[in-house]
C-alpha positions, 0 to 999 in steps of 0.5 A: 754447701750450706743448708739454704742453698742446698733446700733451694736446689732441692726446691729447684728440682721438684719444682722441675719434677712438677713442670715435667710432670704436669701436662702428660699427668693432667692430659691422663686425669682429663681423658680418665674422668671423661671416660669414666664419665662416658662408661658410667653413662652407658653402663659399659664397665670394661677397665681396658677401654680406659686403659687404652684411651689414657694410654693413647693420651699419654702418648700424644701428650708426650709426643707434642709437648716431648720437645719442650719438655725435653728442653726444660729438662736439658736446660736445667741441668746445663745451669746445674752443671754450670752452677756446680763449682759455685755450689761446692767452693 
């Protein structure tokens, strides 16, 4: 395997990590800032509020977005799979 395709597969899977990543990650910064928000204004300074709320939308982003995340994934590493003869010979 040459140095090229091994940094393009590299670059293939932070890519992936990235797509995996994005929404739930993105879904908890929205939620924490609005809650942050929310605490400063009323001066309610309780670090558990925060935590439940993001924990909630960490679940619910996952629990929407789950199957089409679960499908990227799956789908990226049957063309890993499929591709491995390629990359070694």
């Amino acid at each position: 395997m040459s140095p090229e395709v091994a940094l393009s597969e590299i670059a293939r899977g932070l890519q992936m990590a990235l797509v995996l990543g994005a929404p739930p990650l993105i879904a908890v910064l929205v939620v924490g800032v609005v809650v942050g928000i929310l605490q400063a204004a009323t001066q309610i300074n309780e670090p558990t509020i925060a935590f439940v709320v993001k924990a909630v939308t960490l679940i619910a982003t996952l629990a929407l977005t789950g199957h089409f995340l679960l499908g990227r994934l799956v789908a990226f590493t049957t063309d890993l799979f499929h591709r491995i003869p390629h990359l070694i010979g």
